[in-house]
N, C-alpha and C positions, 0 to 999 in steps of 0.2 A: 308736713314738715315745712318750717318756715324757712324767707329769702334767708335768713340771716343762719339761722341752723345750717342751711345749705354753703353759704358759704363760709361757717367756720370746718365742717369734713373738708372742703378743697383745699385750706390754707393749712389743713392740720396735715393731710395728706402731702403735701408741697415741702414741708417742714418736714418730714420726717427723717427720723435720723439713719444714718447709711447702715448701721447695723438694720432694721428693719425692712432695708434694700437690696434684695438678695433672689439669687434665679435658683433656677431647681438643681441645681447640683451646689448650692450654697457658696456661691461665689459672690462678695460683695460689689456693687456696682456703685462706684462714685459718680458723683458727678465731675463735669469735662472742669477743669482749672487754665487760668488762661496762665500761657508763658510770658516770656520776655523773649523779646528781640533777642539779647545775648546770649540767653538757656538755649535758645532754638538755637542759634549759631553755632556753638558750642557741640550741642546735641549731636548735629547735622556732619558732625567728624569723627561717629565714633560706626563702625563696622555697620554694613547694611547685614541684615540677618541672612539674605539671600547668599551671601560670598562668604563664608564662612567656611560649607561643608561642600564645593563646587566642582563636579569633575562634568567635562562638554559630553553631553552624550550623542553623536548626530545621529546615529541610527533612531532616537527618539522625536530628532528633529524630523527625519526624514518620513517617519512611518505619521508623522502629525502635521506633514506639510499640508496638504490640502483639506484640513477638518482644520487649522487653524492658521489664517491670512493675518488678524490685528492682537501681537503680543504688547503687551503695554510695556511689559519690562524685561529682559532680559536674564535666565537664569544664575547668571555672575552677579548680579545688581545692578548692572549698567541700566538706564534709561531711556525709555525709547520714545524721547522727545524731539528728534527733527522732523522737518516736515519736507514736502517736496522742493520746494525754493530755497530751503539750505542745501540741499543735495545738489541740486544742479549747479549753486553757486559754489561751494566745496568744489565740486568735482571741477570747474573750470578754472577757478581762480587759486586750487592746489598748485596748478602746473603754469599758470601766470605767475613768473616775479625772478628770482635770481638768474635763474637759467635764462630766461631772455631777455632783462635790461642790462644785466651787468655781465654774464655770461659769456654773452654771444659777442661782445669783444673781443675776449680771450678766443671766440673760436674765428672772427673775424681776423684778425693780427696772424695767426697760426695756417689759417687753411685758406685764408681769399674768399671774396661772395661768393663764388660759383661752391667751393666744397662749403661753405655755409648751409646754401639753401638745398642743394643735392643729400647732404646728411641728415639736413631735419625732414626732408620727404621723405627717407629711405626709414629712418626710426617713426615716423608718424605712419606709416603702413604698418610698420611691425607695431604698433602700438593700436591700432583699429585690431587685428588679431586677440592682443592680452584683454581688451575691455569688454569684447564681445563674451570671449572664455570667462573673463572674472564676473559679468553681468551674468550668467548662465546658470554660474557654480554659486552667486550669491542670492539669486533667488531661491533656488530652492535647500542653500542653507546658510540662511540667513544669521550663522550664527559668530561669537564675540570672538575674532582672534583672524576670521576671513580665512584668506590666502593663508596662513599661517600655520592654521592647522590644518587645512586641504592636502599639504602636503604629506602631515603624518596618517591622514585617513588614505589616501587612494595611493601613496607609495609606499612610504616607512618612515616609521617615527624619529631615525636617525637623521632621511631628508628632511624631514620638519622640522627637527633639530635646528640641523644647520642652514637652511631656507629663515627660519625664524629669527636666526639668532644674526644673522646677515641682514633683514629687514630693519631688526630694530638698533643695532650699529648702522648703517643708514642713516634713518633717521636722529639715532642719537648725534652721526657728524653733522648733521645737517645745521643742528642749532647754532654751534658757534660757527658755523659757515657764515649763515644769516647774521649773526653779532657781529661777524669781521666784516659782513659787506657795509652794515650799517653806521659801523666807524671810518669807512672809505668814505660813504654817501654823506655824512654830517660835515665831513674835511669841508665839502664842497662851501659851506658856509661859513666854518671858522676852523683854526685850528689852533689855537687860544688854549683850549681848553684841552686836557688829555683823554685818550678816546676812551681809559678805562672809565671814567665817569659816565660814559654813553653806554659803555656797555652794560655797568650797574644798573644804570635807567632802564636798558630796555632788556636787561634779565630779568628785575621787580614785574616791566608791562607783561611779560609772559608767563611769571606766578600767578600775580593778581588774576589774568584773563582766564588761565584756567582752574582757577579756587570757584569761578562760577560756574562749572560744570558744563556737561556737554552743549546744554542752552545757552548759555553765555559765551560760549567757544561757535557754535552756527549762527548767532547776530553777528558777531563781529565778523566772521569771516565772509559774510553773508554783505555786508556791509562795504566790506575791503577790496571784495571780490570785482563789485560793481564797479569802485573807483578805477580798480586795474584794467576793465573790460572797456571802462568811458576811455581812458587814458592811451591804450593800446587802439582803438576805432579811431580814436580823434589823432593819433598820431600817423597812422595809415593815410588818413584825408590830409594832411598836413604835407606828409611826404610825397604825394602824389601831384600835392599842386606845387612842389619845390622843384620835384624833377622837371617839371613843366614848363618852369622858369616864373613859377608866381610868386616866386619868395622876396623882402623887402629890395635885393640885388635886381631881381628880374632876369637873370641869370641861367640860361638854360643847362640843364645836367644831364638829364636822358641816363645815357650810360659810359660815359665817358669813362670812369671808374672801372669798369669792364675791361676796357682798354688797355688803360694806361693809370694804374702798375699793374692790372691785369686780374683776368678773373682768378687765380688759384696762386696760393702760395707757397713756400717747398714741397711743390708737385704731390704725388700721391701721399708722401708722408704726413701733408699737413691734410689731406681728406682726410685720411685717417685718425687722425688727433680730433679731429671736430668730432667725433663719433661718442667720443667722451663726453664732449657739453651736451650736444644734442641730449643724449640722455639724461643726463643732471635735470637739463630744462623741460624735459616731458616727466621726469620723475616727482609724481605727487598724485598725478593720476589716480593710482591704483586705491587712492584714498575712499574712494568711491566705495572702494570694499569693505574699509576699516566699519565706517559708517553705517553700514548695515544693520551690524548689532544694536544701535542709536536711533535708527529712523523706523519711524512711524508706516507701518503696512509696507515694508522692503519690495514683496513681490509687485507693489505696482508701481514703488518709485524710482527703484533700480535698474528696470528696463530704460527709461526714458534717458536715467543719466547718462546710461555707457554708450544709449544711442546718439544720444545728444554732441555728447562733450568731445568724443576725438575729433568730428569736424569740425566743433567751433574754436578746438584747442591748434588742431594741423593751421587753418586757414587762419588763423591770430597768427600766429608764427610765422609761415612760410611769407607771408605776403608783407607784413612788416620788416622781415629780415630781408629778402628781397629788397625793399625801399631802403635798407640800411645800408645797403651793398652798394648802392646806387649814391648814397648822400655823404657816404665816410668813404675812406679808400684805406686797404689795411694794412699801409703804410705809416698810418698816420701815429705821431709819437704818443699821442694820451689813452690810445689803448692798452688798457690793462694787459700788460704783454708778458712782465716779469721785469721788465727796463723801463717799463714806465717809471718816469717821479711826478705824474702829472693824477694823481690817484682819486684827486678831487673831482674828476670831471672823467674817470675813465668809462662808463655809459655811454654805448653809440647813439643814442638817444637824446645826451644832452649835446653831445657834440655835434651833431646835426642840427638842433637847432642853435647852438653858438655860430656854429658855422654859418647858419641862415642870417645870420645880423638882427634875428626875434631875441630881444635884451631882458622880456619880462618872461616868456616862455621857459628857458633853463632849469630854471629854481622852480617851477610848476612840474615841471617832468621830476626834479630829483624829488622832488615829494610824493611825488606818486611812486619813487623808486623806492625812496624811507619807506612807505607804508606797505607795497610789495613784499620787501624785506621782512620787517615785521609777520605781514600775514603769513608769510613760510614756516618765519620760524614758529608762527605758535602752531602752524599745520603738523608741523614735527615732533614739539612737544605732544599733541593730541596722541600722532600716529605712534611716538616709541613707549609713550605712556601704555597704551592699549595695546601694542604688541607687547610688553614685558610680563604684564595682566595675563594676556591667552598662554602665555608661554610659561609662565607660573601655572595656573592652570590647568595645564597637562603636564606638568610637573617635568617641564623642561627646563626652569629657572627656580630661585629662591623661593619659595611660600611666601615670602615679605611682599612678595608685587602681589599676589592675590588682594592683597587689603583696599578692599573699596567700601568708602563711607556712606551713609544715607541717601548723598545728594547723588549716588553713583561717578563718585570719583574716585579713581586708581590713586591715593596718595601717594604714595611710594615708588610707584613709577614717575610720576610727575615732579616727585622730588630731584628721584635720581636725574631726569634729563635737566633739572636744571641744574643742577652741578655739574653736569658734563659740559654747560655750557660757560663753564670758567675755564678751558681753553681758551675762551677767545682773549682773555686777557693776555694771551702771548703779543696780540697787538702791540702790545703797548713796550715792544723793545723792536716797533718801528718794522716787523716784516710785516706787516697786513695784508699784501700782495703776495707774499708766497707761500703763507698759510692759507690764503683763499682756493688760492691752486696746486694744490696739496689736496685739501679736503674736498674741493671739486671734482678732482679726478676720483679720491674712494669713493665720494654718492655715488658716481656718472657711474662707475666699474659693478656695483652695486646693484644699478636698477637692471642690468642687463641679467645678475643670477634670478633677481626678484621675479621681472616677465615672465624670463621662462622657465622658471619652476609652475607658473601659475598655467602655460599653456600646458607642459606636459601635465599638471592635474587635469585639465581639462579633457586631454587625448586619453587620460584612462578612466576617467570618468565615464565616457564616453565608453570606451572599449567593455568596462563592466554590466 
């Protein structure tokens, strides 16, 4: 047979038509056709086939935990695209940002440095307790909904119920919490402009961020995380050499503040109120959990985070708030008190270094406090998204939150928290201050059922 014989069978072969392209059960087999950018797009938002017909089964988890460490995806459809250095930046940078730039004024004003920094030790022990139980109970079930549905597995589906439905109201207040803080923070620079256009702005940045999916949501927070951790390290160095007296004044501070107006404020009543922010500001944590179902091989990255993160999350806190106590006195009129009119600057953070006579400093801190803000609130969308998901689910909410698309994303959930975050347009009839502390107080009151529903899972976990 000749070259040219030969290659006319290859080219005839090559050409052949699809009806002649067929496997043993007569199925025709095309060839692949390329799409378009906007077909894909498009595509990419219609039901992932996996969520469809989904009910959580842990006893399947549990009896296949050790024959399988690396699931790629998720039987909901979620994706299990994070990796270890989103988790650990997640888990830190959850609980960096409202609760202790903006926050801890309010708790400052109310309780004095002394019930400042005594409250946040007292909830950061009880909080090494919840992550070690939540790191425990999400290795070995590592499944979509966490804490959430632990509840209706090792108690009753009623306490899951309302464990669940408590979780993701939580986080649902949480969003326009974060949009009213970020209409306070922008004051700081103009007020020109009316805050609902900010808040339009930055309800769009939190659709947009999570239309990218779970991957798109762990770069940026990944990203934002960093910023808060530099900003928070560098602020500690900063306040350490002020009390010192190396600030432009040369000005020794120590702890006079302690003094005079004194460590604590309306005596036990006001510990006690701080007991509220405290939690708000460690409430993100538990993120760690959510996550799970997301991240790539859980049983070896899960441990690291829960072991990691309360210390780096207590020791960011206590020691900066400390420094704050020492730099501010919570007397002072721009704290976010409820009587403040000074709303542009109420962050003990920038007023410490206004205070310090650093003129470029201020506006470096409120940026770092805008982008804090931000990163919570898209923490929140993630987390009420995904709880509304598990809680559909198990068929404790609508079927309508079930609906997750190709790219494994909960539409409907995502949609719903952003509507809920058209609250915060109440701003804009000028209370931004007492809506902040209002929804402040439901997270704070919130993370406290959240904890410990997840330790007593744990305690019968255990007892089983």
């Amino acid at each position: 047979m000749t070259q040219t014989s030969l290659n006319s069978r290859s080219y005839d072969q090559l050409t052949a038509s699809a009806d002649d392209i067929a496997d043993e059960n007569n199925t025709v087999i095309f060839p692949p056709q390329k799409i378009s950018l906007f077909h894909r797009m498009i595509d990419s938002f219609k039901r992932a086939p996996q969520s469809e017909h989904v009910s959580i089964e842990m006893n399947q988890r549990e009896e296949g935990a050790n024959s399988n460490n690396n699931v790629e995806e998720d039987e909901t459809g979620l994706h299990r695209t994070l990796k270890n250095r989103h988790l650990q930046m997640i888990a830190i940078g959850g609980a960096i940002g409202t609760g202790l730039f903006v926050g801890s004024g309010t708790a400052l004003a109310s309780g004095g440095p002394g019930a400042l920094v005594i409250d946040f030790v007292i909830i950061g022990f009880m909080l090494f307790n919840v992550c070690m139980a939540l790191g425990e109970l999400c290795v070995i079930f590592p499944v979509s909904g966490s804490f959430i549905v632990y509840g209706s597995r090792f108690l009753d589906p009623a306490w899951g119920f309302a464990m669940g439905w408590n979780y993701a109201l939580h986080r649902l207040t949480v969003v326009p919490l974060e949009l009213t803080v970020a209409g306070i923070v922008i004051n700081y620079w103009t007020t020109s402009i009316n805050v609902g256009v900010w808040i339009t702005i930055f309800l769009v940045f939190l659709l947009v961020i999570n239309l990218f999916g779970v991957r798109g949501y762990g770069e940026i927070e990944f990203f934002m995380s960093i910023i808060k951790v530099i900003a928070v390290i560098g602020f500690i160095i900063l306040g350490i050499v002020l009390v010192f007296g190396g600030g432009p004044n040369h000005q020794y501070i120590g702890g006079k503040y302690w003094n005079h107006p004194g460590s604590f404020a309306n005596g036990f009543k006001g510990v006690c109120s701080v007991f509220v922010t405290a939690a708000f500001a460690f409430g993100g944590t538990e993120l760690v959990g959510l996550v799970a179902a997301e991240t790539d091989n859980p049983r070896k990255t899960i441990p690291r985070a829960t072991k990691q993160v309360f210390w780096r999350i207590t020791i960011f806190y206590v020691v900066s708030l400390a420094l704050i106590g020492c730099l501010v006195p919570y007397t002072s009129p721009r704290l976010l008190s409820g009587s403040s009119s000074y709303d542009a600057s109420a962050s003990p953070f920038v007023i410490a270094t206004e205070d310090a006579g650093i003129k470029v400093l201020p506006s470096i801190f409120n940026a770092v406090i805008l982008c804090a803000v931000l990163s919570v609130g898209n923490s929140s969308v993630y987390g009420a998204s995904r709880t509304l998901c598990a809680l559909a689910e198990n068929n404790q909410a609508p079927k309508l939150f079930t609906y997750i698309d190709r790219k494994g994303r909960p539409l409907s959930a995502v949609a719903l928290s952003i509507i809920i975050g058209f609250i915060a347009y109440i701003n804009c009839a000028k209370v931004g201050t007492q809506v902040f502390q209002w929804l402040l107080a439901l997270s704070g009151l919130s993370s406290f059922f959240t904890w410990g529903s997840i330790c007593v899972c744990h305690i019968m976990f255990r007892l089983a």
